[in-house]
Structure formats: structure tokens, C-alpha cells
N, C-alpha and C positions, 0 to 999 in steps of 0.2 A: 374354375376348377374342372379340368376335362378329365375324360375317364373313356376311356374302350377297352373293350373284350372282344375275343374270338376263339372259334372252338371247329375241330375236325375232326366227324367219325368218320374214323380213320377204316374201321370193320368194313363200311358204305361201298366202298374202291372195288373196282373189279377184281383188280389185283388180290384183294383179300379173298377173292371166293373159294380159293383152296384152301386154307384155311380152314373156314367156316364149314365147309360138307366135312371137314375133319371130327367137326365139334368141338374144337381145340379153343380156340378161341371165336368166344358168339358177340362180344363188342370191344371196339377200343377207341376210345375218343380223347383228345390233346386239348386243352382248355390254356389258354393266357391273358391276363389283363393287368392291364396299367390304369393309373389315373390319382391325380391329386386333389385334396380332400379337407378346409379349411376348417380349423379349430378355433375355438374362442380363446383371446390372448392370456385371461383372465387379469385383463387391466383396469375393470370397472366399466360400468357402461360409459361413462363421460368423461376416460380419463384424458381426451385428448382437448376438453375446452380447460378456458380459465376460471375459476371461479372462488367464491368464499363458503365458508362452512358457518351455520346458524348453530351459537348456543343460549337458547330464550333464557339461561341462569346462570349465565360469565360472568355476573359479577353481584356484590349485596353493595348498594349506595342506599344509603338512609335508613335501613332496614328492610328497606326490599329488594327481591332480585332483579335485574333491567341485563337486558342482552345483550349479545357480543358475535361478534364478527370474528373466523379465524380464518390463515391462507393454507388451505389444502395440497400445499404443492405445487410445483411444476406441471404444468399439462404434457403431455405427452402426443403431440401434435400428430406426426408423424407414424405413427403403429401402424400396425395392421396382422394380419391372419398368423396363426402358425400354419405354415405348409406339409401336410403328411403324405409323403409320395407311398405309394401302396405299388406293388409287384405280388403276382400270382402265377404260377404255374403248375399243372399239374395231369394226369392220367385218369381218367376212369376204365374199368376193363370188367369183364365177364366170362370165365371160360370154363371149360370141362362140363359146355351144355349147361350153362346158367348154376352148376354148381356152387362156383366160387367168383366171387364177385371183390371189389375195391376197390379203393382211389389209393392217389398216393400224390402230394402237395408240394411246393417250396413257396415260402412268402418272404417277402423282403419289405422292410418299411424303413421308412427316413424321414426324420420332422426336424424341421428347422425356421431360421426365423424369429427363436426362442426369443421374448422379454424380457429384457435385462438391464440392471443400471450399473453405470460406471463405478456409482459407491462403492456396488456390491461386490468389486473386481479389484479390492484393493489400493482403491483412490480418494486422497481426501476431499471430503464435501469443500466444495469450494465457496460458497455461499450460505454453510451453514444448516442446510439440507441439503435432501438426498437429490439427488439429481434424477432429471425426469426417465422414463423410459424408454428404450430405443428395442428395435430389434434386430438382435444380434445378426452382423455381416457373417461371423465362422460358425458360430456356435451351429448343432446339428446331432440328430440324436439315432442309432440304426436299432434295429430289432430284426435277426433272419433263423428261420430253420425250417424245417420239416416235417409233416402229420403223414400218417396214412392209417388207412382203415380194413379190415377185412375179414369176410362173412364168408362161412360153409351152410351151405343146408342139404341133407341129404336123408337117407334111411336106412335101417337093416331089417330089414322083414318088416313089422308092422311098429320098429321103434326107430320114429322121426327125431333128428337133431339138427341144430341149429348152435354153432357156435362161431362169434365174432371178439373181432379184438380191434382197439387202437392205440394206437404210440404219437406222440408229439413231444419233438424238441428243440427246442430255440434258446439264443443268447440275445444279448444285447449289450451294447457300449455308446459313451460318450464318441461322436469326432473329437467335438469341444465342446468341451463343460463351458458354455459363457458366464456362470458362477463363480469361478477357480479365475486365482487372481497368476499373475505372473509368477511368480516363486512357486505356486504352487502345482501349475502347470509343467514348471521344469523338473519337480521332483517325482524318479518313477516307480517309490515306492506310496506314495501318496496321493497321487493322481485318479481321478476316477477318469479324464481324458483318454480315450484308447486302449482301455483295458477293460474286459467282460467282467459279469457282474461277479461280486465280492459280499462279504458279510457286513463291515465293518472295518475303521484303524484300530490297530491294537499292538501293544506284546507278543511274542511267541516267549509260550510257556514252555520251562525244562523241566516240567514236575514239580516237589516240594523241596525244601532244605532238608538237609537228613542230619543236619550233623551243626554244632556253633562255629566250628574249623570254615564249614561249606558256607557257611554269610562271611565269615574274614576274608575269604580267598573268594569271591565274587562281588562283580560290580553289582551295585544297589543304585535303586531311586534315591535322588536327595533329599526327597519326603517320606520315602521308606524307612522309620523310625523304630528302635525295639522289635528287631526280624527275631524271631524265636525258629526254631527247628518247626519244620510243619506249614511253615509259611509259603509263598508261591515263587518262584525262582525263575526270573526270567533272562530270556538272552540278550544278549552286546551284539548285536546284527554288525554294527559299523565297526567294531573290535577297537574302540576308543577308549574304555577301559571304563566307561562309567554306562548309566542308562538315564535316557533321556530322551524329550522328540524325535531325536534322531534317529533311536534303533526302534520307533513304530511302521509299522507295515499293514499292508490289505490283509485281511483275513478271511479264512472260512469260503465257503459257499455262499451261496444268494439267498436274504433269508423268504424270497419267492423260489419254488421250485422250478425247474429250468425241464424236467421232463416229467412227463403227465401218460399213463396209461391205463389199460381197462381189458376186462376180458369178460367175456357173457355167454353164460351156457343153456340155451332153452331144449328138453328134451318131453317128449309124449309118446304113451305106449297105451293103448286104447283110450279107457277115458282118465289114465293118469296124465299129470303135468308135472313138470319141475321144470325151473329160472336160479341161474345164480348170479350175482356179477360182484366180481372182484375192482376194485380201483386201486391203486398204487402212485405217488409219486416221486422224487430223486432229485438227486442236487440241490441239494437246499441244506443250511443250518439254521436248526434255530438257537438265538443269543439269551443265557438264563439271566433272571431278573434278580433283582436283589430279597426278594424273600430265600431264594436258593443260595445266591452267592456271598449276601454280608457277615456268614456265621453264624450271625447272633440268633435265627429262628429257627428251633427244633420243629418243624410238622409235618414232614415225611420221612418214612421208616427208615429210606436209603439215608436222609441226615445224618444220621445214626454215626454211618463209615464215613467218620474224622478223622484226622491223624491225633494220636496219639504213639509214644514210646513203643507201646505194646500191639500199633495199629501203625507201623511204617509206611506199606502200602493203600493205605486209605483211601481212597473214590476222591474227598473232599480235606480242605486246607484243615488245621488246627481248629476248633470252637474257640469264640472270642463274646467277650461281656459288650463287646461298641467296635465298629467298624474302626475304628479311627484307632484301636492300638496300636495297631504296628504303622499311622500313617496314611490307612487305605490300601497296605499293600496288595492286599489279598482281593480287592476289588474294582483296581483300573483295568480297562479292558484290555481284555487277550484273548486269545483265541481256548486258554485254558477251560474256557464256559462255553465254548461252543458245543451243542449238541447235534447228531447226526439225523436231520427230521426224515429220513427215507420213510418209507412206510408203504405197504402192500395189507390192504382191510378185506373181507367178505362185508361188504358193504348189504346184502341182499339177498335173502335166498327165500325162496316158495315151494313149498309141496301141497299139492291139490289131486282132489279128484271131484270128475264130472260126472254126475248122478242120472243125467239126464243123457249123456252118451256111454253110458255103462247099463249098470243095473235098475235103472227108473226109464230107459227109453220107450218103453212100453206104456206109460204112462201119462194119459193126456194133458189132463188138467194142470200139470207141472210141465213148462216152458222151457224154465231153468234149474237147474238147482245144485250146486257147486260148496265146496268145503275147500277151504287154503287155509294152511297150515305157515306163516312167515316169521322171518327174525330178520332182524335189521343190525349192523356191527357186530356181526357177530365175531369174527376174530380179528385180531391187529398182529403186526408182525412191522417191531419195528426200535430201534437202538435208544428212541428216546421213551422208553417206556421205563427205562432203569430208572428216569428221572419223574415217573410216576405223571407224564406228560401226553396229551391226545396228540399228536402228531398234524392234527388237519385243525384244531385250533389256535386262534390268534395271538394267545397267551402264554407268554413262556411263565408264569407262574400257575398257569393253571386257574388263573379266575372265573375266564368264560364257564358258561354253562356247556356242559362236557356231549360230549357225542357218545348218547345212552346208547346200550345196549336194549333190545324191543323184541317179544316176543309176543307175537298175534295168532286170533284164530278168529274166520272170517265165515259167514255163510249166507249166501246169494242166493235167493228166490223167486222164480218170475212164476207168476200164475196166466 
């Protein structure tokens, strides 16, 4: 697994010294590295001998249990490492006289190699079980994008600031899925092979039925049963005149966010202080769960806006006494339940004052002495809140333990 870096401040060069008496630019250095990087297969430690499996109570003869011997499989002789090729590039800089400072990144990665069995690819066990593991000759996995980072600090008379920010954004795709059997490799509405990250397969939803006319004159599920007005209405993609595998599709966004950023404000004006930092992330949905989607559970306010007659427009499908009235219509997946997880937080803010660089500086016997004023989430800004949802939690029902809101008051004493 070899690996090299290399790096050139570039500021260093004679050539730059015009520059530099400018104060224009006070550093710039070129950083790149390669190198690959072996991961455990996750094949078992011993998947590649033969052997038997011990159960001391396989069997009751005579009223007791006596032991048993089973075959664990095919060995897997032949395995070895996933390969993750790593690529780095990037900038670091300094200028306006150490003012404003940065980086700014690309990384590229590629793992392949992947563990996989024949079974799992659409082939039947030929023996009865699963066939042993191999590492896939195509299969191959990319991850690439872009960070960068950047800080001011400066002053206006005696009030010092300090404000930084970063951005990072990357995708990632299958080369080849070595999971994904032939057929479904070929299909490129189905395919995760070659195509950046997605939500989920599902329906694309056309709103509700509005009308009994509007279910006669559309194609329906063959399991979509007793569609009432109010129900979920989805489209004929392949315009075959019915709905079925064939008109499902990717959907949504990643329900990983794909961009990540921040921004952090620290200011001091004698012995006051104040810090804030905001976090935000993008491109991502989150898929609701079935306390939100089945109908059948009133426990948030927004449930409320159902369709009814009188409620055409509604947020949400019809209320239903059991999923299964109309079929499950209203609950295979679509993209109808995706939720938009952006979200920009005040994750942190501080106000302080220093007693001991203010009005106790005359004072010996007191070291330290400091008051901060904090709050923690304090605001959220973000589309899935309609759905009464934390955004940065892992739950689309909202089970986790939720990301409080925190307000402290702190005080620090050095004698």
C-alpha cells in the first residue's frame, strides 16, 4: 500500500519577492498526494479456510442433548484487501499581510476490489448454497469534490474581529455495483451503477385524486384497491397505460447531505467577547416513516391538514382507519414523502465579559474572573420543520432524542 506527498511554497521563490514587499501575498504553498490504502474485506477472519461449525445441542437422543457438526460454507480461498486509492490536492495562502488566510482542496477516492458472490448477482446456487466469495474484477466505487476554508482577523480601533467560514462538497457513484445483477445493470432508471447519489426507487407523485372521474381516467396499481378522492396519484413514466415496476424511478436527493458549511464570528472590544457559529447543510432528503405516512396516526398538529372535500388542497393524503384500505396505495414509495433536510442552525453563540481585563484589573488577589452568557440551537431555518422534524437527526419520525435548545450562564474564578 504505497502513499507519497509533496508540497511547494511556492511564496519561497525569488520570483515571488515582488509580491511579498507588496504585502499582497505573504504565503502560497501547492500540496499533492497519492497513495493506496487497504480495508478489511469484512469476510470473517477465517473466511478463507475450510472448516465446520460446533453445535454442543444439535440434537436430543434419549433425552439428552449430544452435538452436531455443520458446514459453514465455501471457503473463500482466494480474497484479499479492498483497495482505496486516495488523491489530494490543494492550496494554502496568506495575504493582505497575514490578514486573510485559506486553503482550498480536491480529493478523489476509488475503492475497489469489493466482495462479492455470484449468488448475489442473480445466479442460481448451484450446489445448493451460496457460492463462496470472490473479489470483484469490475466492481469499483468513486467519491470526489471540494473543501475550502477561510479566515479574516482584523480591527477597527480597539474592536478586534475575527471571522471564518467553510464549504465542502462532494458526490459519489457506483463504476459498478458488483451487487446489481445483469438486468439490472441494464436498466437506467434503476441502476445505482454510474449514476450520483439518489434517495431511493419509487413513484413520482401527481398530488391527490380530486375527483371519482380522476381514478376512472387513470392508470392505477393492480393492488391499488377502493382509491377514494384524496388518495395519492401517481405517474405512468413508460406511458403503458398501467402502473407497475416499470414506471418506478431514483428519487430524491442523498439521504446523506452532499454539502456541508459553517461560518464563525469571534468579536472583542475591551474586556467584552462574543463567538457565534452557524452550521448548515444541502442536498440531502429526508424519506418519512410510517408514523407520518400510514394515515392511520394523528400526533402532530401538521397531521391535521388531510384531505378532505372541504380540505382539497391538503399537505397530506385522506385519513384512513388501516393502511391497507385502499391497497397500500397511499404508502409504496414515492418521492410524494420526501422531505427537503436543508437546514442552516445558530448552533452556538456566547456573550462574556472579562472582569479581570475590565473593571477588577486592579485587583490582585483575583487571577481570573469571567461571566459567559451561552445558548446552544438556538435557531433552525429549514423546510422540514413543517414536518415538526430536527433536520440533523437520524429519524424521520422524530424518535431520536432531539437536538435541545440550551441556555447557560457560566462563571470562572482563578484565585
Amino acid at each position: 500500500f504505497p502513499a507519497a506527498s509533496a508540497g511547494w511554497v511556492i511564496s519561497r521563490e525569488k520570483f515571488m519577492d515582488l509580491i511579498d514587499k507588496r504585502h499582497f501575498l505573504n504565503f502560497l504553498k501547492y500540496r499533492i498526494s497519492y497513495g493506496v490504502v487497504g480495508q478489511n474485506a469484512n469476510a470473517g477472519n477465517f473466511a478463507y479456510l475450510p472448516g465446520y461449525s460446533l453445535n454442543s445441542q444439535a440434537y436430543v437422543i434419549g433425552g439428552s442433548f449430544v452435538p452436531g457438526f455443520g458446514d459453514p460454507g465455501f471457503p473463500s480461498t482466494n480474497i484479499t484487501w479492498y483497495s482505496q486509492q486516495s488523491f489530494n490536492t490543494g492550496v494554502d495562502f496568506t495575504v493582505l499581510n497575514n490578514a486573510l488566510s485559506g486553503s482550498v482542496d480536491y480529493f478523489y477516492y476509488r475503492t475497489k476490489n469489493y466482495l462479492t458472490s455470484p449468488s448475489g448477482a442473480g445466479y442460481t446456487d448451484p450446489l445448493g448454497t451460496s457460492l463462496p466469495l470472490i473479489n470483484s474484477p469490475t466492481g469499483a466505487f468513486r467519491r470526489a469534490g471540494f473543501e475550502f476554508h477561510l479566515a479574516y482577523n482584523n480591527h477597527i480601533g480597539d474592536l478586534k474581529y475575527a471571522i471564518g467560514m467553510n464549504f465542502t462538497k462532494f458526490d459519489q457513484m457506483w463504476e459498478v455495483n458488483p451487487d446489481e445483477d445483469s438486468a439490472t445493470l441494464k436498466n437506467p432508471y434503476k441502476r445505482s451503477s454510474q449514476v450520483i447519489g439518489y434517495n431511493t426507487i419509487g413513484y413520482y407523485a401527481e398530488g391527490l385524486y380530486k375527483t371519482p372521474e380522476d381514478i376512472l381516467n387513470s392508470p392505477t396499481r393492480l393492488s391499488s384497491t377502493n382509491l377514494r378522492p384524496g388518495d395519492i396519484r401517481y405517474s405512468d413514466e413508460n406511458g403503458d397505460g398501467k402502473l407497475d415496476g416499470d414506471d418506478q424511478r431514483r428519487v430524491g436527493s442523498n439521504p446523506f447531505p452532499r454539502i456541508n458549511y459553517g461560518l464563525t464570528v469571534d468579536l472583542s472590544w475591551h474586556a467584552w467577547f462574543f463567538n457565534m457559529l452557524w452550521q448548515g447543510a444541502s442536498k440531502r432528503d429526508i424519506y418519512l416513516s410510517n408514523i407520518i405516512t400510514d394515515g392511520t396516526n394523528i400526533i402532530y398538529p401538521f397531521q391535521l391538514d388531510y384531505w378532505t372535500m372541504q380540505n382539497s388542497n391538503a399537505l397530506l393524503p385522506r385519513a384512513t382507519t388501516t393502511v391497507s384500505v385502499n391497497g397500500n396505495n397511499n404508502t409504496v414509495t414515492s418521492d410524494y414523502w420526501l422531505a427537503n433536510g436543508r437546514y442552516l442552525r445558530l448552533k452556538a453563540l456566547q456573550l462574556g465579559y472579562d472582569f479581570k481585563g475590565g473593571l477588577l484589573s486592579r485587583v490582585n488577589f483575583i487571577t481570573n474572573l469571567r461571566v459567559t452568557l451561552s445558548g446552544a440551537n438556538l435557531l433552525t431555518f429549514s423546510p422540514a420543520k413543517k414536518y415538526y422534524m430536527d433536520p440533523e437527526t437520524g429519524s424521520t419520525n422524530n424518535y431520536d432524542y432531539p437536538s435541545q435548545r440550551v441556555y447557560s450562564i457560566s462563571v470562572n474564578v482563578g484565585f
